[in-house]
Backbone bond lengths (Angstrom), bond angles and torsions (degrees), N, CA, C in turn:
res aa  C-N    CA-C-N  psi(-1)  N-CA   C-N-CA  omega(-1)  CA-C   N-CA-C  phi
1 X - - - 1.466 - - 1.523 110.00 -
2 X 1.245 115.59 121.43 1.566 125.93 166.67 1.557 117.53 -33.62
3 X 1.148 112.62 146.43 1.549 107.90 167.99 1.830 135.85 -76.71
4 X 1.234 94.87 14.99 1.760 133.68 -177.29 1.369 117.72 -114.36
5 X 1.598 100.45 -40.45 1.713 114.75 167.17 1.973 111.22 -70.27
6 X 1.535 106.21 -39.31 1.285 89.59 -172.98 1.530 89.25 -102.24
7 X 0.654 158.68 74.18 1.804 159.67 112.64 1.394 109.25 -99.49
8 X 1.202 123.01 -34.12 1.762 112.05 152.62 1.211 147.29 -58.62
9 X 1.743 99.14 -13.57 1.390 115.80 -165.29 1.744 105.07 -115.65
10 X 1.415 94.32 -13.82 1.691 91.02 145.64 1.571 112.53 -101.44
11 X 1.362 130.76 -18.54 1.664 107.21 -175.32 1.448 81.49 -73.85
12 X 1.169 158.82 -53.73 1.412 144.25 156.48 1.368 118.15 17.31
13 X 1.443 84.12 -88.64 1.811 91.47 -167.46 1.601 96.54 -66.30
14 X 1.183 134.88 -49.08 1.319 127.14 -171.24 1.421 94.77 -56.23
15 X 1.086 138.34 -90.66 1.662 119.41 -169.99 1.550 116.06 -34.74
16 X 0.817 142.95 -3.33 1.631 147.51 -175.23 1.676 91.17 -96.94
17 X 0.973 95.13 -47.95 2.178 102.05 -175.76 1.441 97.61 -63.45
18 X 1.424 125.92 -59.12 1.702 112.87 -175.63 1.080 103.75 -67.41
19 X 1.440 139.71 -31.87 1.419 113.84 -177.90 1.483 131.87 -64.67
20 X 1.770 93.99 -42.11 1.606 113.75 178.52 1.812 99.83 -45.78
21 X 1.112 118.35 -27.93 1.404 117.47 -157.37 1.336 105.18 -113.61
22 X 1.427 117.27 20.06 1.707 111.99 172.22 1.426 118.89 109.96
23 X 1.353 114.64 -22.81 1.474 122.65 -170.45 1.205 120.93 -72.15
24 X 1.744 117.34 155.02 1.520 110.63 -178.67 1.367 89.63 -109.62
25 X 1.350 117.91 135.40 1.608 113.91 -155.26 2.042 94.55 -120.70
26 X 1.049 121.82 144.37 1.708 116.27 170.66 1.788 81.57 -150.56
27 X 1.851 87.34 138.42 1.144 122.15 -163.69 1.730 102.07 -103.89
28 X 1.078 126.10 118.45 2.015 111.08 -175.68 1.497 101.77 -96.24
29 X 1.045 90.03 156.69 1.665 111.00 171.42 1.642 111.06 -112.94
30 X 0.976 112.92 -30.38 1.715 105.69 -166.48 1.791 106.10 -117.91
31 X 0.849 107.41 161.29 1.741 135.21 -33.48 1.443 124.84 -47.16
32 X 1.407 130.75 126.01 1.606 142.93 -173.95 0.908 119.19 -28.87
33 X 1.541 120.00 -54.06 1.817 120.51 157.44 1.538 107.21 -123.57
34 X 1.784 105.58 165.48 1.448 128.34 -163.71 1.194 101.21 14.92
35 X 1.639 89.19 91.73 1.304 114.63 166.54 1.838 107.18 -118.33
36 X 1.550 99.90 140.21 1.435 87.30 -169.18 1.397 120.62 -96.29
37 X 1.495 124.90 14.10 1.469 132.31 -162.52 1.544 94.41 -154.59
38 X 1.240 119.24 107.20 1.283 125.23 165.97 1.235 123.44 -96.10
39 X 1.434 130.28 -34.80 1.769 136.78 156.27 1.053 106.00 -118.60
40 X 1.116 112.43 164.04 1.796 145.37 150.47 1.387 122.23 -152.74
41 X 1.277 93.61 129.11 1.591 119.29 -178.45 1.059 118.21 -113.98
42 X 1.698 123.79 169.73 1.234 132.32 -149.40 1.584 93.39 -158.14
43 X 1.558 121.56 137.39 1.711 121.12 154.83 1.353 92.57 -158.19
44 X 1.080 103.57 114.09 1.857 116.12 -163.97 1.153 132.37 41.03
45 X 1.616 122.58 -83.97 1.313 122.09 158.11 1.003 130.38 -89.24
46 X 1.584 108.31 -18.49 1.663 123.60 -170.54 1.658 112.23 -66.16
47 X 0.775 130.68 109.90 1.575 133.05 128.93 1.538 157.29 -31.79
48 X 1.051 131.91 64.98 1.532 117.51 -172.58 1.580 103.85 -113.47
49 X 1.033 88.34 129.22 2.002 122.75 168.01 2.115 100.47 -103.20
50 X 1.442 90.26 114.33 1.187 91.04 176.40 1.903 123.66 -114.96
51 X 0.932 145.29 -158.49 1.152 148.64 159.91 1.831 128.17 -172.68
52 X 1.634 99.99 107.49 1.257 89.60 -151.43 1.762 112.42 -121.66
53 X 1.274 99.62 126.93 1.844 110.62 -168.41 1.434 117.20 -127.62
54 X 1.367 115.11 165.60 1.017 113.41 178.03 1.657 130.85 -60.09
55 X 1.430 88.92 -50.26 1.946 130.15 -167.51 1.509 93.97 -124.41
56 X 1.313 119.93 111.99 1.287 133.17 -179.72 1.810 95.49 -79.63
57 X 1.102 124.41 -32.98 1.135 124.39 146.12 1.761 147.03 4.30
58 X 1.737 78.45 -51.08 1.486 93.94 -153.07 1.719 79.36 -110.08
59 X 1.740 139.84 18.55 1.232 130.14 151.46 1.288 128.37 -38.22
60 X 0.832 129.38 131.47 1.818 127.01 178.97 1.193 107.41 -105.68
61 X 1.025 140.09 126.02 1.510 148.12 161.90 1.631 124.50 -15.37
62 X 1.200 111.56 -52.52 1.413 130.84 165.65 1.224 114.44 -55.09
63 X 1.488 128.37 -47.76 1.440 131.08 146.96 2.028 131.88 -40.48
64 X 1.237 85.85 -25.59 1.251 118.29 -161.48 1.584 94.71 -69.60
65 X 1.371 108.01 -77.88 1.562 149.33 163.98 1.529 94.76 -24.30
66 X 1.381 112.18 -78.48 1.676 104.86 -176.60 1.320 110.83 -53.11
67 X 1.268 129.60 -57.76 1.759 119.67 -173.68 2.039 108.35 -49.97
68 X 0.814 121.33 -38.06 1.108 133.10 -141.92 2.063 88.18 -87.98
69 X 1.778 111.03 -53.70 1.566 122.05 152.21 1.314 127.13 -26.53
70 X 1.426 97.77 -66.24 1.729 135.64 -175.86 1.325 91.13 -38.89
71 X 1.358 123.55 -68.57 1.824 156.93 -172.26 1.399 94.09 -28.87
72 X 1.357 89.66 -75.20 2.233 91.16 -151.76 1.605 94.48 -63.99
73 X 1.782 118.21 -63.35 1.285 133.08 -152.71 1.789 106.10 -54.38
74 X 1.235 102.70 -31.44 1.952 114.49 -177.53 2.051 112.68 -88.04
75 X 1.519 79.92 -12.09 1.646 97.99 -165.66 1.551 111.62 49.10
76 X 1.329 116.73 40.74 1.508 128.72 176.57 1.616 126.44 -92.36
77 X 0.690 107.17 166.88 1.914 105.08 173.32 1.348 126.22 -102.00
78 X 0.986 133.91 140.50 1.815 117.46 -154.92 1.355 102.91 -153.04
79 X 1.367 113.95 156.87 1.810 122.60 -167.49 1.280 94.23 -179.15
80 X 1.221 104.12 139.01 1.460 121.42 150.68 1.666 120.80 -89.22
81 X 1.399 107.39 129.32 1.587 121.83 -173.05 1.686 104.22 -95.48
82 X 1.198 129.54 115.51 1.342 147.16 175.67 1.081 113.62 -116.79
83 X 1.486 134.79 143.06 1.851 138.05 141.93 1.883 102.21 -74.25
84 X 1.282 114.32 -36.00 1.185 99.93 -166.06 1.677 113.72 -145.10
85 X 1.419 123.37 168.89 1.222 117.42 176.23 1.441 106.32 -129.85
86 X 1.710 120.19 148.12 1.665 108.02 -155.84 1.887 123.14 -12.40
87 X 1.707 97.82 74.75 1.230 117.98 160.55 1.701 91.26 82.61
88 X 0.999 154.88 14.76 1.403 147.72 -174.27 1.488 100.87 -117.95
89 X 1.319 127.85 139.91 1.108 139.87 -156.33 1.465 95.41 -105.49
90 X 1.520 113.17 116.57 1.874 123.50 171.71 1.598 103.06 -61.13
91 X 1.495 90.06 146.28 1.538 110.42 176.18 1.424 97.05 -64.80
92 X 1.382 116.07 171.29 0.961 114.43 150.66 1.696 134.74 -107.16
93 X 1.271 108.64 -11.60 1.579 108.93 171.95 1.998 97.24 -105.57
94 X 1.225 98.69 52.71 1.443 105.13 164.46 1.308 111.62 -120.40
95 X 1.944 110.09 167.99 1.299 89.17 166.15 1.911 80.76 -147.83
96 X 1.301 103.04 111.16 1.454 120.20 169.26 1.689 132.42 -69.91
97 X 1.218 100.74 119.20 1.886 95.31 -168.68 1.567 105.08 -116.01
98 X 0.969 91.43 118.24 1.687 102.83 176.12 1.910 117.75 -126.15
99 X 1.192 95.47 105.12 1.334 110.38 172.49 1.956 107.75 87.96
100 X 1.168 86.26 22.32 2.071 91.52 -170.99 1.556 110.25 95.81
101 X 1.130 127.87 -2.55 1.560 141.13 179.45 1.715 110.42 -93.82
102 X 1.313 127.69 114.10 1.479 101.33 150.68 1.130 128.79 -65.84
103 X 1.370 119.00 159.06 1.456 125.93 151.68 1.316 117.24 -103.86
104 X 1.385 142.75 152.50 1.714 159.06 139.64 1.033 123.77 -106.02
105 X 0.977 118.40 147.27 1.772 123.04 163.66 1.863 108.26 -81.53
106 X 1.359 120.32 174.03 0.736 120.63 -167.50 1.553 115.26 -91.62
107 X 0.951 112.86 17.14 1.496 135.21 -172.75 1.354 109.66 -112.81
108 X 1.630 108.07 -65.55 1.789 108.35 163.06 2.109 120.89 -36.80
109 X 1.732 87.34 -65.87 1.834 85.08 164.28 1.325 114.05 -47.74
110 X 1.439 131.08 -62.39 1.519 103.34 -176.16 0.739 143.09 -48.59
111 X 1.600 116.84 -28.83 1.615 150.59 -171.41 1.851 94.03 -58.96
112 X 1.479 113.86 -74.56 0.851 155.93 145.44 1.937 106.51 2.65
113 X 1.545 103.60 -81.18 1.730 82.06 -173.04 1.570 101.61 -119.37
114 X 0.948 94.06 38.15 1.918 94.83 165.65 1.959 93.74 -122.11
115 X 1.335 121.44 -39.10 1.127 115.49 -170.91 1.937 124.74 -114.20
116 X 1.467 82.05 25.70 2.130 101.80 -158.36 1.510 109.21 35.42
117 X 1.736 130.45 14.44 1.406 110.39 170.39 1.305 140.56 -56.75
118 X 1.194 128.25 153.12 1.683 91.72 -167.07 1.839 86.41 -162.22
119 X 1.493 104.85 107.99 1.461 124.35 176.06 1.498 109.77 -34.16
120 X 1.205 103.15 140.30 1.705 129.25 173.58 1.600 115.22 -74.48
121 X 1.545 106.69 -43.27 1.373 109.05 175.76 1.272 135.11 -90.88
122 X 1.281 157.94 163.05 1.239 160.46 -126.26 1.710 104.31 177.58
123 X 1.621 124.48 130.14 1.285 142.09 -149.46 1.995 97.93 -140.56
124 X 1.436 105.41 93.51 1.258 111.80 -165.24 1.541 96.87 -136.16
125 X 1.769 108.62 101.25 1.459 125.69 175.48 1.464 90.03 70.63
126 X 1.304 144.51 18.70 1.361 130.01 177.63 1.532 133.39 83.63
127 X 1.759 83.60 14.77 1.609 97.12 176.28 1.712 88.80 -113.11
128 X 1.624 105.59 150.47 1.487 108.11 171.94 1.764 100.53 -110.95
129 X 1.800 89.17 158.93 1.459 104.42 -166.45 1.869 95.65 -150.37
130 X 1.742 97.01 155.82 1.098 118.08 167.33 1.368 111.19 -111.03
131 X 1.319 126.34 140.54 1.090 123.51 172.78 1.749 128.42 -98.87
132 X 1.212 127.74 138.24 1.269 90.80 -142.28 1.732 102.68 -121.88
133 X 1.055 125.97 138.71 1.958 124.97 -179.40 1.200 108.72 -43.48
134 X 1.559 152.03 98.97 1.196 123.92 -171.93 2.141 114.23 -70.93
135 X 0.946 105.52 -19.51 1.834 127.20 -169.20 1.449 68.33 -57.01
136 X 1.597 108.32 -83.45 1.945 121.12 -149.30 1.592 97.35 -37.31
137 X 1.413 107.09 -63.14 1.706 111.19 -159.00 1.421 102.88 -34.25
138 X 1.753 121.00 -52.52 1.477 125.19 -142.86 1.291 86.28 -90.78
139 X 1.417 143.25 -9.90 1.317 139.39 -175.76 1.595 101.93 -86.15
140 X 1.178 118.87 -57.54 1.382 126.17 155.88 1.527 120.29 -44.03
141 X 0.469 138.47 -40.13 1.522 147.55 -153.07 1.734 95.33 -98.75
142 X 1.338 134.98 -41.39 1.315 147.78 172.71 1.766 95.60 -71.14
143 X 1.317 108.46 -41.18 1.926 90.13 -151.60 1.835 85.18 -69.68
144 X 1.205 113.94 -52.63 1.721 118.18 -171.67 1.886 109.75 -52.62
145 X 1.023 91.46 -33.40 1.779 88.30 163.89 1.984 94.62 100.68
146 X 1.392 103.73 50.67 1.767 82.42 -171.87 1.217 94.22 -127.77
147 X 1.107 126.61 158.83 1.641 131.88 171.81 1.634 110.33 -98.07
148 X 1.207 91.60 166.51 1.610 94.98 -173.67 1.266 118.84 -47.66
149 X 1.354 128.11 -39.70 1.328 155.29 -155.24 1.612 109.39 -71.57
150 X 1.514 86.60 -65.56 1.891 122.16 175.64 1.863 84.51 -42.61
151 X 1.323 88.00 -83.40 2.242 96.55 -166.46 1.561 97.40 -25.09
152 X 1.729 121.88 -65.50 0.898 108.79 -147.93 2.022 114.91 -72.77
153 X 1.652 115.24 -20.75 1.059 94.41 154.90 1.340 150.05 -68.07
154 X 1.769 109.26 -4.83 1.398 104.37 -157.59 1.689 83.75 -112.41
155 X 1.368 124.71 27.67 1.502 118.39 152.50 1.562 100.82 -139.97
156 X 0.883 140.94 8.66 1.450 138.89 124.63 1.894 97.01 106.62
157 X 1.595 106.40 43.27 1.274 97.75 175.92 2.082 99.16 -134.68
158 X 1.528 109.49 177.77 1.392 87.12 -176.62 1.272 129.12 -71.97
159 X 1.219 123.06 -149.26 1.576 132.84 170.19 1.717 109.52 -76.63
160 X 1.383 94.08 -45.47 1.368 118.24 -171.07 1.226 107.24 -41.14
161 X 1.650 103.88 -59.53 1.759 115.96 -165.29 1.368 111.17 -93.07
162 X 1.236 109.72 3.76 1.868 120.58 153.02 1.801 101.96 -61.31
163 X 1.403 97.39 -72.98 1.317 124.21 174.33 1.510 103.22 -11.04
164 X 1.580 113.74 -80.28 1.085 133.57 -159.10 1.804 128.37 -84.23
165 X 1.542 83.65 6.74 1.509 107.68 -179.75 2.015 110.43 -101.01
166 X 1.491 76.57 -17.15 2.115 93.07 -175.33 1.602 96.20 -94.21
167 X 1.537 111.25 -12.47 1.187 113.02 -176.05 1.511 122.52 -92.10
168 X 1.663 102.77 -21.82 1.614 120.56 -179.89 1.584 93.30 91.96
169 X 1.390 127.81 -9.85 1.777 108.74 165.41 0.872 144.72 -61.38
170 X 1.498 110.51 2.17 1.605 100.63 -171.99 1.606 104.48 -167.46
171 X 1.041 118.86 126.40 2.058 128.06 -144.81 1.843 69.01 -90.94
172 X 1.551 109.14 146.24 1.695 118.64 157.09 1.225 108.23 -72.73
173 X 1.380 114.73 152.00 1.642 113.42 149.08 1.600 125.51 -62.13
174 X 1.357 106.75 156.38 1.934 111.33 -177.96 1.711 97.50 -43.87
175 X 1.037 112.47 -66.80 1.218 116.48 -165.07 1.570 125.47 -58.18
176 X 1.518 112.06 -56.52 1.635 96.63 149.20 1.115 132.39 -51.14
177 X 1.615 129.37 -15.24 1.344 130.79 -165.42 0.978 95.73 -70.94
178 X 1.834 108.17 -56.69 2.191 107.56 -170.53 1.343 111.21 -42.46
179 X 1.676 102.78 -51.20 1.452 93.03 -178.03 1.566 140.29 -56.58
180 X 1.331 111.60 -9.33 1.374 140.81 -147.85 1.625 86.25 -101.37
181 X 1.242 111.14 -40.71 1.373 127.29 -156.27 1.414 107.35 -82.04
182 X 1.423 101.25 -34.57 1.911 108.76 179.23 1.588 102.85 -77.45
183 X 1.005 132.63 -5.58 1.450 149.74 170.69 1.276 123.15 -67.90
184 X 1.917 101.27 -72.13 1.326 102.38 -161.00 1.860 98.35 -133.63
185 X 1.317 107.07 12.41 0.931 115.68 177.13 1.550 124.32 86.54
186 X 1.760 136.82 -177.55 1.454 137.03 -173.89 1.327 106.78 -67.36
187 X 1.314 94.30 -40.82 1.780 106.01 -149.68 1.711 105.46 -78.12
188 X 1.606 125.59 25.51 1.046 117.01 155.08 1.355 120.82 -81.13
189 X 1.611 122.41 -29.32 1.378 140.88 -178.81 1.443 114.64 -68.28
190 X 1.176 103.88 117.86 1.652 115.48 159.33 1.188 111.63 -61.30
191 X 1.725 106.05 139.94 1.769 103.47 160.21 1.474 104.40 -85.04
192 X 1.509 123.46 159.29 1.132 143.17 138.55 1.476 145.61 -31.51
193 X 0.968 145.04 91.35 1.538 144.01 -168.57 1.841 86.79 -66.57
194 X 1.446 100.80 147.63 1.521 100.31 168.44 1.427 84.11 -98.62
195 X 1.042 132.42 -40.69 1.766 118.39 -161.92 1.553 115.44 -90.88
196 X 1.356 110.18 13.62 1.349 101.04 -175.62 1.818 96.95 -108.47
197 X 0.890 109.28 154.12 1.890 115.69 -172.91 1.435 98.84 -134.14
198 X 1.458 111.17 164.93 1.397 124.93 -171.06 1.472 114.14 -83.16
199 X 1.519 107.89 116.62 1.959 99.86 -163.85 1.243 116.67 -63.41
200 X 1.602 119.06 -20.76 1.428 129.65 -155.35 1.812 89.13 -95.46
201 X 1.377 137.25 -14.46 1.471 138.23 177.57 1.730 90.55 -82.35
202 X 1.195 120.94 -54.95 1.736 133.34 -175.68 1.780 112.20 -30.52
203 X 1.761 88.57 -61.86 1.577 96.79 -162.06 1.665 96.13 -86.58
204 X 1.257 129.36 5.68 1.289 123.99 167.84 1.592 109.25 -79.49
205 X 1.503 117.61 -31.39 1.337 103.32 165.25 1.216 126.77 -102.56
206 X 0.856 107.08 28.50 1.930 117.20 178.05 1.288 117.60 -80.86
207 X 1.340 118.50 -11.27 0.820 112.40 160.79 1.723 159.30 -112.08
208 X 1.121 130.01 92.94 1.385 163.72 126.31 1.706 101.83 65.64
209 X 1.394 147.51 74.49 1.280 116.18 151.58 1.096 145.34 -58.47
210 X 1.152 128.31 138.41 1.775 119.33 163.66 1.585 121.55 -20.53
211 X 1.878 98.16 -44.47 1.489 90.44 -166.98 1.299 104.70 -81.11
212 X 1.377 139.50 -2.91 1.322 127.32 168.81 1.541 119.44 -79.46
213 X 1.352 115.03 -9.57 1.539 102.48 163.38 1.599 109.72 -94.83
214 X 1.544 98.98 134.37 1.922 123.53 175.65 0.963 125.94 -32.27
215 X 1.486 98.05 -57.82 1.910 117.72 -179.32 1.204 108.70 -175.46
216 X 1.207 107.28 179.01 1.552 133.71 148.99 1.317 126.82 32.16
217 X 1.620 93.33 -70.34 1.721 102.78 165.98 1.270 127.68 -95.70
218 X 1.430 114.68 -22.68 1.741 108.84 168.33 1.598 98.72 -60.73
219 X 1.089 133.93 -58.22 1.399 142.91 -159.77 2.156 99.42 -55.65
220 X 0.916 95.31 -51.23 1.515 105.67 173.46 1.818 121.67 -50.09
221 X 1.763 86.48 -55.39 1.809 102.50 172.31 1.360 110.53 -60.62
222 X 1.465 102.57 -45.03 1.726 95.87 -164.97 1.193 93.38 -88.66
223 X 1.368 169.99 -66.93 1.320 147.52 -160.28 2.340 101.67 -49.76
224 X 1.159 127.60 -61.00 1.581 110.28 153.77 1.729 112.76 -24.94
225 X 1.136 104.22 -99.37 1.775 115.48 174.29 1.689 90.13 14.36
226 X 1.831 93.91 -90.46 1.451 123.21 -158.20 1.576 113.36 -46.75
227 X 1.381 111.26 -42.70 1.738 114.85 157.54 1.572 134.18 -55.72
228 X 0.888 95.02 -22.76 1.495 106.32 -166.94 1.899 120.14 -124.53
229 X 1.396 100.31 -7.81 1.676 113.85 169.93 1.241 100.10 -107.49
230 X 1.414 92.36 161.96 1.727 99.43 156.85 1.425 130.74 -96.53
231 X 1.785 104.89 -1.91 1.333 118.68 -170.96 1.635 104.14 -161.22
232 X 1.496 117.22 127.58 1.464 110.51 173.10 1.526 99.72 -151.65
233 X 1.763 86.05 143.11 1.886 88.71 178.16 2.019 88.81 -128.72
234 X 1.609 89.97 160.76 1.219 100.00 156.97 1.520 131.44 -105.79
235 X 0.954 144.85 142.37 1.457 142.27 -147.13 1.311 102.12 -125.73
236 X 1.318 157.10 132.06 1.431 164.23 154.57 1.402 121.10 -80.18
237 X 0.911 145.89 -63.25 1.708 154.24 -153.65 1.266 105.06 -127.37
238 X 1.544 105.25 32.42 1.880 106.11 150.94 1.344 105.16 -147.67
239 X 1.499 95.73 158.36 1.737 100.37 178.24 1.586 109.64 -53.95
240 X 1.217 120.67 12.72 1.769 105.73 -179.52 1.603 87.93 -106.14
241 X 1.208 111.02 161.40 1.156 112.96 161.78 1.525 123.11 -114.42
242 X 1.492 114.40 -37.87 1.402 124.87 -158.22 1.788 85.90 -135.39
243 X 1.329 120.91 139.92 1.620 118.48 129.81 1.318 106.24 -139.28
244 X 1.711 94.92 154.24 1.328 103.74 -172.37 1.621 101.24 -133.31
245 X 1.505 127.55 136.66 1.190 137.16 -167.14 1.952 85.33 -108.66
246 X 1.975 79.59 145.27 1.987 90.59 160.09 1.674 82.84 -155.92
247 X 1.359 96.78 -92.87 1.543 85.61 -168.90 1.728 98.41 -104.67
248 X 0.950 120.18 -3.62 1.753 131.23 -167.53 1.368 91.50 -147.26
249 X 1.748 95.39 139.60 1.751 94.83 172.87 1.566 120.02 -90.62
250 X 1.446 128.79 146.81 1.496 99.89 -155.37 2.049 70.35 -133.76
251 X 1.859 95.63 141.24 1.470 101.14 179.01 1.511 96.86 -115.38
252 X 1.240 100.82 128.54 1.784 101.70 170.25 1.685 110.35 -116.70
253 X 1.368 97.34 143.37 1.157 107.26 178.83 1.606 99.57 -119.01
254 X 1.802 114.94 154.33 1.058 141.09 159.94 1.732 123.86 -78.17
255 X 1.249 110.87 108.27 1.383 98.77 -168.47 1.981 94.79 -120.37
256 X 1.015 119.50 -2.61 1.827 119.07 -177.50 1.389 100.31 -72.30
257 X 1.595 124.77 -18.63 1.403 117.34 -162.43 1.350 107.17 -133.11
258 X 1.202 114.11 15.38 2.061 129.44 169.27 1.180 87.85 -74.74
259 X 1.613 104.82 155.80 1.580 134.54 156.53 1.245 74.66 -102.33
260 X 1.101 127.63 -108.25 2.014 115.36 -156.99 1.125 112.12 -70.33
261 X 1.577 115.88 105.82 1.294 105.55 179.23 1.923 108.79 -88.43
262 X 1.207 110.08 -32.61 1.324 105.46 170.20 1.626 130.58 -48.23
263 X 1.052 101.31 -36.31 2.142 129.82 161.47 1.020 94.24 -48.74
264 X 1.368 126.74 -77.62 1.371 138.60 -151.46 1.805 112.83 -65.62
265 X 1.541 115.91 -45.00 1.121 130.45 -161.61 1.655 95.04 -89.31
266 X 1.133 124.21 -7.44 1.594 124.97 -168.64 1.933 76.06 -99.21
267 X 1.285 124.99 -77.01 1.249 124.20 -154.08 1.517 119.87 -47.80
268 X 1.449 103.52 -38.47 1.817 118.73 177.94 1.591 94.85 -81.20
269 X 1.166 154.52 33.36 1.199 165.55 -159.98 1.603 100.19 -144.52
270 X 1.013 109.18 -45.74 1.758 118.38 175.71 1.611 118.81 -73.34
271 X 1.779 98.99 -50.05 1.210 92.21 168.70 1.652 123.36 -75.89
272 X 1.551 124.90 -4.50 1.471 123.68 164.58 1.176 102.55 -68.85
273 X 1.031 99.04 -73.28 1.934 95.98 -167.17 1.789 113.76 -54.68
274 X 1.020 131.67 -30.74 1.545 110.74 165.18 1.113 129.01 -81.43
275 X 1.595 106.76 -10.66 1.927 104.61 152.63 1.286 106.75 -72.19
276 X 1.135 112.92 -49.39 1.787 103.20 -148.92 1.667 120.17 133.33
277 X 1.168 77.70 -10.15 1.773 90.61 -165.06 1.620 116.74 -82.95
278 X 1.527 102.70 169.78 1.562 108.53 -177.76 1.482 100.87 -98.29
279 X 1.367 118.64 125.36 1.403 129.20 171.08 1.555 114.54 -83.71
280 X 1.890 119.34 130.92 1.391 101.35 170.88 2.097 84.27 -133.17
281 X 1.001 97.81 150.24 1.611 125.75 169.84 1.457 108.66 -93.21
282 X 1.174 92.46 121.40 1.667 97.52 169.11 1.582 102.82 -108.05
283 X 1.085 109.67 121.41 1.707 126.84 166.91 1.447 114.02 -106.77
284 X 1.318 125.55 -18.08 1.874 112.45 -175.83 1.612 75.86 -151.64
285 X 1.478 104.26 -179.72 1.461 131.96 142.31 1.056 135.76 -61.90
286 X 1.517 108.97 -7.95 1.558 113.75 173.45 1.561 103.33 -86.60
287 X 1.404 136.71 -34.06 1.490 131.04 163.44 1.253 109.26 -31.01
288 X 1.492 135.10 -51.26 1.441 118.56 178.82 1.602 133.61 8.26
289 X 1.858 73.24 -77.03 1.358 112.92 -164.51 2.082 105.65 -52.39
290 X 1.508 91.64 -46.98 1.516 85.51 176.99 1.330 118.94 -78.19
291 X 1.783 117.26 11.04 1.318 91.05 -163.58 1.887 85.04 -107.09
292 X 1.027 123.61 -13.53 1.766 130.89 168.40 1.544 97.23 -76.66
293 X 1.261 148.20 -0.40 1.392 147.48 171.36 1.608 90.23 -82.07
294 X 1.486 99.33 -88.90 1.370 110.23 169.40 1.747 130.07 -7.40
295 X 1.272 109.97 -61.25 1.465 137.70 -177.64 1.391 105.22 -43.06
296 X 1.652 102.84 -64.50 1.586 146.63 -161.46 2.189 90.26 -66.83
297 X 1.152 100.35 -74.45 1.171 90.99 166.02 1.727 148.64 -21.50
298 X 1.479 93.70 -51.78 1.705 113.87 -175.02 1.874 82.44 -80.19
299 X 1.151 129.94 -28.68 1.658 112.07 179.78 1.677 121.69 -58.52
300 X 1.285 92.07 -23.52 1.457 108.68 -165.37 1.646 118.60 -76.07
């Protein structure tokens, strides 16, 4: 099987999983390759922006960037779905973060929103971690009668990272965790959201260079956008190009510089409607004008 054949046959089963469970699921096609949003779903308020590959591996940064955009500006939940990472096969009660993104296997997601399970462990540069309740720990840690000090010798880490574990700063390792665990028991550990991502990784890419706008008219739109929203990202490797939040989120797509613009304008059509959002098409430079009408409007 091709490496195109089996990435379909999990966005497959993964769309079969949001549906079983309520979801209005739209599948994209464009752009043909490295594309950074392959589903999005909808179950009332919920959101998921997904992205789904063979070799989580083979993520590109730029892909990276849009899911992570996609996230705050859609107020959606987002993950990349993998079997494997350079050729190594994902756990399945893991939940792997690479670059501020989780990853799952397609087994964890099912687990996940057909059954709300949601893994204990966490896979960061290839070290595993528990993350830990800081409330529970110090509640625990009081009923047994131990001081910070005491805890931290009888699992063999400092005071400090006692400290900072009552604080929520700092996830334990697997291995101190067990030990932590023969102590004060499981139920200090948080599970994991697969769809929730780290906000402080988010707003690090939110922000916009010069050199990522084309020309002329991105540079034009996004200085508007930036006046008149309260929030705008640019998007690369999906049919959206620009959204900009004020009081309504508004998704614009570029259609003067599609080879398929019908592809394109059907797919950014999918991603409006399962946000919620108002779609505008740009076909010339004269759209501008309606899209600062528009803008000006939602102020009102």
């Amino acid at each position: 099987m091709s490496v195109s054949s089996h990435v379909e046959v999990i966005s497959e089963e993964v769309s079969r999983t949001l549906r079983k469970a309520g979801f209005r699921v739209e599948v994209l096609s464009y752009p043909s390759y490295t594309r950074s949003i392959d589903i999005v779903a909808c179950r009332g308020e919920t959101r998921v922006i997904l992205k789904i590959v063979g070799d989580a591996g083979k993520i590109s940064s730029m892909e990276v960037k849009d899911l992570k955009r996609s996230s705050i500006v859609y107020n959606s939940g987002v993950a990349v779905i993998a079997e494997s990472e350079h050729k190594r096969k994902l756990e399945d009660d893991v939940v792997y973060v690479r670059h501020g993104i989780n990853v799952v296997s397609p087994e964890s997601f099912n687990r996940y929103i057909v059954s709300n399970e949601k893994p204990l462990i966490v896979n960061i540069k290839g070290n595993y971690y528990l993350k830990i309740s800081p409330q529970r720990l110090q509640e625990k840690r009081r009923e047994i009668g131990l001081r910070r000090g005491e805890l931290a010798e009888l699992i063999g880490v400092s005071r400090k990272a006692v400290y900072m574990y009552e604080r929520g700063e700092l996830m334990i390792s697997l291995q101190k965790g067990l030990e932590l665990a023969q102590l004060v028991g499981e139920d200090v550990f948080e599970e994991i959201d697969p769809l929730k991502i780290n906000v402080d990784a988010v707003e690090d890419d939110n922000t916009v260079r010069e050199s990522e706008l084309v020309d002329s008219l991105e540079k034009t739109l996004w200085s508007s956008l930036n006046r008149l929203s309260s929030l705008v990202v640019k998007l690369h490797r999906t049919p959206v190009d620009f959204v900009a939040k004020s009081r309504r989120v508004i998704t614009i797509t570029r259609l003067d510089r599609a080879e398929k613009k019908p592809e394109k304008l059907e797919n950014a059509e999918k991603i409006a409607d399962t946000t919620g959002s108002k779609l505008i098409a740009i076909k010339s430079a004269s759209d501008l004008k309606n899209i600062e009408e528009i803008l000006l409007d939602e102020q009102t």
